[in-house]
C-alpha positions as CSV (number, residue, x, y, z in Angstrom):
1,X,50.4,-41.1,4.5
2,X,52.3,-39.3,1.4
3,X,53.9,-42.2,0.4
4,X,50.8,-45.0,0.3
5,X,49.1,-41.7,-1.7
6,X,51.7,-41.3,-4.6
7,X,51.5,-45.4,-4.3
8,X,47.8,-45.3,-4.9
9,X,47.5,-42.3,-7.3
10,X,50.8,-40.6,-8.0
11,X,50.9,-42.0,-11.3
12,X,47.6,-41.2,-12.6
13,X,46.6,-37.1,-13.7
14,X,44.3,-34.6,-14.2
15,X,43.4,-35.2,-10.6
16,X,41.9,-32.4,-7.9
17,X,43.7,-33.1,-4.4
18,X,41.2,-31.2,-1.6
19,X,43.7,-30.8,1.4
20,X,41.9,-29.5,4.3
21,X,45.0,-30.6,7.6
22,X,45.6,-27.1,9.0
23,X,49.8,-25.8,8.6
24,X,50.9,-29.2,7.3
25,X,48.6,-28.6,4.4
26,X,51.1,-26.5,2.6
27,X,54.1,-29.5,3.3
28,X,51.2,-32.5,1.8
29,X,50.7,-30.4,-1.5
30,X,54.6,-29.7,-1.7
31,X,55.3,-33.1,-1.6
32,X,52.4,-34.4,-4.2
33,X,53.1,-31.4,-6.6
34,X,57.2,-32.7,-6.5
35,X,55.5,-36.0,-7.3
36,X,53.3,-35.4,-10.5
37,X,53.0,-31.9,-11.6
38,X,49.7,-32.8,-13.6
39,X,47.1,-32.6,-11.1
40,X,45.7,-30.1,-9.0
41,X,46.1,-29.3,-5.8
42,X,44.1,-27.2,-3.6
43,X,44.3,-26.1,0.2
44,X,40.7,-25.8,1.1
45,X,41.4,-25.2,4.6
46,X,38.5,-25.0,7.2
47,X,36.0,-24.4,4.6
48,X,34.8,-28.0,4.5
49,X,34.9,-28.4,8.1
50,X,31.0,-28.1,8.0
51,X,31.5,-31.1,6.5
52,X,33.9,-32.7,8.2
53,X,33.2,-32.3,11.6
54,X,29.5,-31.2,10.8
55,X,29.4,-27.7,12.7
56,X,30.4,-24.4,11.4
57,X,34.0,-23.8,12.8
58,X,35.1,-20.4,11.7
59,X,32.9,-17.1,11.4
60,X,33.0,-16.5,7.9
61,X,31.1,-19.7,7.7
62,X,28.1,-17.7,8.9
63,X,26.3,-15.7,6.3
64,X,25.5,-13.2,8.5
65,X,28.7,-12.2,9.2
66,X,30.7,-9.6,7.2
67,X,33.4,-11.9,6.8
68,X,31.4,-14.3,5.4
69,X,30.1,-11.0,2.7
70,X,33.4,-10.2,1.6
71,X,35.1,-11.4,-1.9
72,X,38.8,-12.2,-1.4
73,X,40.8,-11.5,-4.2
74,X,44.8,-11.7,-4.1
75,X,45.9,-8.0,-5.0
76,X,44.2,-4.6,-3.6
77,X,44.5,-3.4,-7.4
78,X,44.6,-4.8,-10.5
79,X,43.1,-4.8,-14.0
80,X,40.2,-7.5,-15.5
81,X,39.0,-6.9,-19.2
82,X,36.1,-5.1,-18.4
83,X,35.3,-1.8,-20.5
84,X,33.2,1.2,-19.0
85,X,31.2,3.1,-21.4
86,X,30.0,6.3,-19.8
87,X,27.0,8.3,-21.2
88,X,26.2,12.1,-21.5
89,X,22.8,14.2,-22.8
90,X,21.4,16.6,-20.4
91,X,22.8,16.1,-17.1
92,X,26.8,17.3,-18.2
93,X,27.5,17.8,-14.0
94,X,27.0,14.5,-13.8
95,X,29.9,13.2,-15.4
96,X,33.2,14.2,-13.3
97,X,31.4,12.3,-10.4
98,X,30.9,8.9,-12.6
99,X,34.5,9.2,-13.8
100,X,35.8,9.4,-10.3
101,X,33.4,6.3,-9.4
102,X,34.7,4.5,-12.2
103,X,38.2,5.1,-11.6
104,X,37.6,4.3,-7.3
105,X,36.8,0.5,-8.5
106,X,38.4,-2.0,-6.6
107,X,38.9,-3.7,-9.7
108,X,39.8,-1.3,-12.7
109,X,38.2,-0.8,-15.7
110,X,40.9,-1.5,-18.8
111,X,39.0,1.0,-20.8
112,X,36.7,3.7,-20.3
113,X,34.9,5.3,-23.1
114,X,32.4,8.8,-23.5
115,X,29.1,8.5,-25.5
116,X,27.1,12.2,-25.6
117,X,23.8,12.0,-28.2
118,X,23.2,14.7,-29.5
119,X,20.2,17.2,-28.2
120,X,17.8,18.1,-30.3
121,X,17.2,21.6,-29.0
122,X,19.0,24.9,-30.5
123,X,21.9,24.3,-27.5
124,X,25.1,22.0,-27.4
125,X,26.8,20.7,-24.5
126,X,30.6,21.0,-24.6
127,X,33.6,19.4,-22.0
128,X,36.7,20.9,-21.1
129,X,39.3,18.9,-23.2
130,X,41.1,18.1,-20.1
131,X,38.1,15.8,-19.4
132,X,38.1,14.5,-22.5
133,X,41.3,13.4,-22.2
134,X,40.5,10.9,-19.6
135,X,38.6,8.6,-21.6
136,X,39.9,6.2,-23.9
137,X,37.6,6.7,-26.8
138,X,35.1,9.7,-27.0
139,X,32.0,10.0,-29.5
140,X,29.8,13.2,-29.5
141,X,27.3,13.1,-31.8
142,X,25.6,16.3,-33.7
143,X,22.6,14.8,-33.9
144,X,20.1,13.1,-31.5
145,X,20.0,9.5,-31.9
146,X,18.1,8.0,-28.9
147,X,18.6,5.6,-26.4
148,X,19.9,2.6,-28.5
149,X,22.6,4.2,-30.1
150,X,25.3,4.1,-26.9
151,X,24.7,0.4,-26.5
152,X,25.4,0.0,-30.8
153,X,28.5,2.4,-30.0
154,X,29.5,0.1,-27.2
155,X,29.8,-2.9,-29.1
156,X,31.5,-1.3,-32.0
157,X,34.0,0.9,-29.9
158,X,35.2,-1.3,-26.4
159,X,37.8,-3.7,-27.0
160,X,37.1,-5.5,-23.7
161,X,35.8,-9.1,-23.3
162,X,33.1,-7.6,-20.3
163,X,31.3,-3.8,-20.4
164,X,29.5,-1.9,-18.3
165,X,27.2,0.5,-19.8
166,X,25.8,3.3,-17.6
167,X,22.6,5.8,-17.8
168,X,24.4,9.8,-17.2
169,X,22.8,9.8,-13.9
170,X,24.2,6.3,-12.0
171,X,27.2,7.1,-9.7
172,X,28.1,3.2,-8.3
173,X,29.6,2.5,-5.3
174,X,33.3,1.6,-5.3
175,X,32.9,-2.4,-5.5
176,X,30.1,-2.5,-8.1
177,X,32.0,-3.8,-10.8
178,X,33.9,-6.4,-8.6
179,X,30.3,-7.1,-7.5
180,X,29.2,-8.0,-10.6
181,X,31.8,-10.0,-11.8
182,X,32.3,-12.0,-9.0
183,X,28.4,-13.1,-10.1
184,X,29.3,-13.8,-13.4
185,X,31.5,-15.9,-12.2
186,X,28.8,-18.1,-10.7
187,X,26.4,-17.1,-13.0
188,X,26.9,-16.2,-16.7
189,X,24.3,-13.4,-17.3
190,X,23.3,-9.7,-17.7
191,X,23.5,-7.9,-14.4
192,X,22.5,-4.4,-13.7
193,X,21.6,-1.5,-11.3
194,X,18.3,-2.0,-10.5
195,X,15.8,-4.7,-11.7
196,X,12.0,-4.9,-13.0
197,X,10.4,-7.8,-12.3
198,X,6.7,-7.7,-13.6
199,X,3.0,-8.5,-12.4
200,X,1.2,-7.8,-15.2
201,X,3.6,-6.6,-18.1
202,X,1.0,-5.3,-20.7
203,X,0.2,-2.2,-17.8
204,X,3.9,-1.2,-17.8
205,X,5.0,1.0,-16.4
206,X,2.2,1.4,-14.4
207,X,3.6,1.4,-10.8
208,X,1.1,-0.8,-9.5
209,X,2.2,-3.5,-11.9
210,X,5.6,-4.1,-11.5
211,X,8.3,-3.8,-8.4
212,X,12.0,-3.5,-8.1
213,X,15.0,-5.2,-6.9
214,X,18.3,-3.6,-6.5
215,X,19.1,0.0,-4.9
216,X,15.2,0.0,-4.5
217,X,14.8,-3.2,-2.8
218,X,17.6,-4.7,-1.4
219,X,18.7,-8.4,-1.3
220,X,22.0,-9.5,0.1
221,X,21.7,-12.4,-3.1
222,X,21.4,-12.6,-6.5
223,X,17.9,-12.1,-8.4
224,X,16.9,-12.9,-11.2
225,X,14.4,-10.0,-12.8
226,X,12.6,-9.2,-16.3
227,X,14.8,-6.5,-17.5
228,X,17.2,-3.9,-16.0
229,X,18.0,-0.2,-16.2
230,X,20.8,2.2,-14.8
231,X,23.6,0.1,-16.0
232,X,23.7,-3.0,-17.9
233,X,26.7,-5.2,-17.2
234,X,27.4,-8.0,-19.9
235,X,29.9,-9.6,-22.3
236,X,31.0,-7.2,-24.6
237,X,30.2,-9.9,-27.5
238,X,26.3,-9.8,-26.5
239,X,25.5,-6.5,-27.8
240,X,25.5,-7.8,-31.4
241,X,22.1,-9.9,-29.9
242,X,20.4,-6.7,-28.8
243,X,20.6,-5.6,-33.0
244,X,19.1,-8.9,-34.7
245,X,15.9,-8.1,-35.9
246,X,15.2,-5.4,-33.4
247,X,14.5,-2.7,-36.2
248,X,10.3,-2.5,-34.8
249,X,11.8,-1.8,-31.5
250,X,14.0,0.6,-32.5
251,X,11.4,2.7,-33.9
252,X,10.4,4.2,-30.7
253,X,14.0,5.6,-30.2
254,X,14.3,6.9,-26.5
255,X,12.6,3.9,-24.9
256,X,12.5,-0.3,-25.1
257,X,16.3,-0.6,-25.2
258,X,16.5,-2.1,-21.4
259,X,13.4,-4.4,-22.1
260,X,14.5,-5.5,-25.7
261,X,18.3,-6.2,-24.2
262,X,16.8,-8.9,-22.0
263,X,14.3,-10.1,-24.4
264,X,16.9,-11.1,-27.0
265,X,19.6,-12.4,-24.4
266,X,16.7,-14.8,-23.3
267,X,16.1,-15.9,-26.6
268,X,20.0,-17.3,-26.4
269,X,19.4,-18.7,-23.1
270,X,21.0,-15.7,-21.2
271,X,19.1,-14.8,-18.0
272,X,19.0,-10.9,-16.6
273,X,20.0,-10.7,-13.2
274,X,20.6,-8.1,-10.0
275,X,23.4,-9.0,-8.1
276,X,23.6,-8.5,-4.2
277,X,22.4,-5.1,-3.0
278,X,23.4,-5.7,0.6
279,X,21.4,-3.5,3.1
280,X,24.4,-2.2,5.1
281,X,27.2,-2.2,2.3
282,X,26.0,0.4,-0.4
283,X,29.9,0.0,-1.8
284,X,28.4,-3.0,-3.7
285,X,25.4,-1.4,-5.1
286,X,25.4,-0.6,-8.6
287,X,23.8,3.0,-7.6
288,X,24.5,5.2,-4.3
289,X,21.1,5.4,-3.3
290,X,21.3,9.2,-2.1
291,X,22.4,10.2,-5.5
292,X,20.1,7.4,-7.0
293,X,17.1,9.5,-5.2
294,X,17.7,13.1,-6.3
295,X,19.8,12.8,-9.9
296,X,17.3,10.4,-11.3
297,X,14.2,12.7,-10.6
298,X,16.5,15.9,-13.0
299,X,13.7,17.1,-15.2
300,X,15.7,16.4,-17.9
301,X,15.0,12.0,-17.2
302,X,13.2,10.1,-19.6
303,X,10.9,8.1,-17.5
304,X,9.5,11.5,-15.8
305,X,8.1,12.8,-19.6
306,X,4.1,11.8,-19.7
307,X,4.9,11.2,-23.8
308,X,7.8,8.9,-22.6
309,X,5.5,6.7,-20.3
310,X,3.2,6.0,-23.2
311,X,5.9,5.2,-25.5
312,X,6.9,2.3,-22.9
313,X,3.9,0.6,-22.9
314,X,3.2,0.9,-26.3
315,X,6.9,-1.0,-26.9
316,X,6.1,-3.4,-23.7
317,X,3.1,-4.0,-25.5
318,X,4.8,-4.6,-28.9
319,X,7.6,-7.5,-27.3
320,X,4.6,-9.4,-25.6
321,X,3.0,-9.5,-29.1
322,X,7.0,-10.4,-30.5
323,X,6.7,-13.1,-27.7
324,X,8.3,-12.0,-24.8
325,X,6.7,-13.2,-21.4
326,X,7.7,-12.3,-18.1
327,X,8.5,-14.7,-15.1
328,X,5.3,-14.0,-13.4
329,X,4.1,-15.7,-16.3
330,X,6.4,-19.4,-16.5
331,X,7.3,-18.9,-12.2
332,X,4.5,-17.9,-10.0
333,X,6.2,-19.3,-6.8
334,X,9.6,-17.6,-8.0
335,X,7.2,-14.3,-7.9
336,X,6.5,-14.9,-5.0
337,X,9.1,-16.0,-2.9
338,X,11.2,-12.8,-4.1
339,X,8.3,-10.9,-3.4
340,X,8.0,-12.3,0.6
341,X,12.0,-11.9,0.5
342,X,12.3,-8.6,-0.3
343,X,9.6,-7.9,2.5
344,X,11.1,-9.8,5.4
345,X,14.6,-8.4,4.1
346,X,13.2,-4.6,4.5
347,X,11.2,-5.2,7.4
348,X,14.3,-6.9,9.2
349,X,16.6,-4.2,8.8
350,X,14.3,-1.3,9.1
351,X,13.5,-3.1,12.9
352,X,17.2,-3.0,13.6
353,X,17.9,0.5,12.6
354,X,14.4,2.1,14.0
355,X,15.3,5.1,16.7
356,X,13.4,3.7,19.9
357,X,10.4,6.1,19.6
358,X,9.8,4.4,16.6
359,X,10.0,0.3,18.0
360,X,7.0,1.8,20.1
361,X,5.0,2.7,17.8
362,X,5.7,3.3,14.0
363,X,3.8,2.9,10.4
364,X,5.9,2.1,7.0
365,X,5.6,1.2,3.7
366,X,6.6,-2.2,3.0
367,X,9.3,-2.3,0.2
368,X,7.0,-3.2,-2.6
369,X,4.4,-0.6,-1.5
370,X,1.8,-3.6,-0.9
371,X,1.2,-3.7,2.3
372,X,1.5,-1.2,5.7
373,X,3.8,-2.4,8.5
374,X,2.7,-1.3,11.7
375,X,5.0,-2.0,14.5
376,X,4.0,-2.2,17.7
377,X,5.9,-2.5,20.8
378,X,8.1,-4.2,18.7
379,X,5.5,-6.8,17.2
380,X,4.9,-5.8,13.2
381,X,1.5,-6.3,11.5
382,X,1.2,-6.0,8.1
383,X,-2.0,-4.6,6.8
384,X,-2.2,-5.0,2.5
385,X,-3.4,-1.5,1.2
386,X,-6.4,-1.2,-1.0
């Protein structure tokens, strides 16, 4: 069989060679690769059996099973070009615990770097220099500058070809950052913590107008969303997008930033996305959704300040007029598909881990806040609330 192979193609390159024959795979490729070392050759093993003998063969091939949830990769630790670009203002106790989440990666940051605006009150935060020490590049600023300015110090300061910005109050589980790298893999995109995906954007942030995907509202696959917050994931290179003719946006200083990001990444043809937030592996979440719960509600977070809630819809407001428009708009069955997805994905694995008292009888939100789900004797209703 080798031999009437190199007959028919050994001569020829740039060819893929898809060897799927169990332990003489490895001796097939040996021999083809000491024929012509211009091709490729690839051991695909049982991984086209589906197709081959047109039944799943292996478990991985099942996507319900862990093995088939896992990303292989061929070293326990090593280093991609991906900077890290942590953020201080008010919540300083925050920050030992996001370095030690940053540095528990499965795949390591090359750079991590400190960005503290300044606080506009007669008070200023200071770190122990030993902390300091641990970052590659630190900026404190004497001044408050707003929101925009650690995404503007991003792109000026990491050296990386990927960054990962994050808010001061995100701790990520430990394969976040292989999480969403593996995506841009099969996806080039912006990926972040948790997603918006909008009903009707000129009410934002009017809860009743908008839901979430990502720590609040898991999907075990990739969605594509309006805008994200928490932590923006992203060529490095992108940023300068986020700074062309965003001067009216700018103006409202400690809000707009996550929306505009998007907004100007679409306009190159860049999509915003939340990568798999698997129900039963919070490792690949981009926020540990205990922490996620009780560090974002600090009194000191932005989206808790009435004045702050205005000042969103007033630059929501302000992008629709620039021309933004949000997929509810250009993908109603998109909408909602994701919607009845992220429904059946709660409702499935709330069923499975419910005590027995409650598979009697039991009343929930769904995870959009829609609808009621009674269950019954293990039958669920949903009932939409008014």
């Amino acid at each position: 069989m080798i031999e009437q192979i190199k007959k028919d193609f050994g001569n020829q390159n740039n060819i893929l060679y898809v060897v799927s024959a169990g332990p003489m795979s490895e001796v097939i490729i040996a021999k083809l690769y000491e024929n012509n070392k211009n091709n490729c050759y690839i051991d695909f093993g049982s991984s086209i059996d589906s197709f081959i003998h047109q039944k799943l063969t292996r478990t991985y091939m099942n996507e319900n099973s862990n093995y088939a949830k896992q990303n292989c990769y061929m070293l326990k630790e090593y280093n991609l070009d991906v900077g890290v670009v942590l953020t201080a203002y008010k919540k300083p106790q925050n920050l030992r615990m996001q370095l030690e989440a940053i540095k528990n990666q499965t795949i390591k940051p090359k750079e991590i770097l400190l960005f503290q605006d300044g606080i506009a009150q007669d008070y200023r935060i200071h770190f122990n220099d030993d902390l300091l020490k641990e970052f590659d590049v630190v900026k404190i600023c004497d001044q408050n500058y707003g929101v925009w300015e650690r995404f503007d110090f991003a792109r000026k300061e990491v050296k990386s070809k990927y960054v990962c910005i994050f808010d001061d109050d995100t701790i990520p589980g430990s394969r976040w950052l292989e999480n969403c790298l593996t995506q841009m893999c099969v996806q080039e995109g912006l990926y972040g913590t948790i997603g918006i995906v909008l009903i009707n954007p000129e009410n934002y942030p009017n809860s009743k107008d908008y839901f979430r995907v990502g720590w609040d509202g898991n999907l075990n696959y990739t969605a594509k969303v309006d805008f994200v917050g928490h932590s923006w994931f992203l060529k490095t290179e992108w940023l300068d997008y986020m700074f062309e003719d965003t001067d009216k946006f700018q103006e409202f200083k400690v809000v707009g930033e996550d929306i505009a990001l998007s907004y100007k990444l679409k306009q190159k043809g860049i999509e915003t996305f939340v990568p798999p937030h698997p129900y039963d592996n919070q490792e690949l979440w981009g926020s540990y959704k205990k922490y996620a719960q009780t560090l974002g509600v600090d009194v000191n977070a932005v989206s808790l300040n009435p004045d702050n809630m205005t000042k969103m819809n007033c630059a929501m407001k302000k992008i629709i007029k620039d021309g933004f428009k949000a997929i509810s708009q250009t993908d109603r069955d998109y909408i909602f598909n994701l919607r009845k997805n992220l429904d059946k994905y709660y409702m499935h694995n709330n069923v499975k881990n419910m005590k027995p008292i409650e598979k009697v009888l039991s009343v929930r939100n769904s995870q959009t806040k829609k609808y009621k789900i009674i269950s019954l004797l293990g039958i669920q209703f949903k009932i939409k609330r008014i």
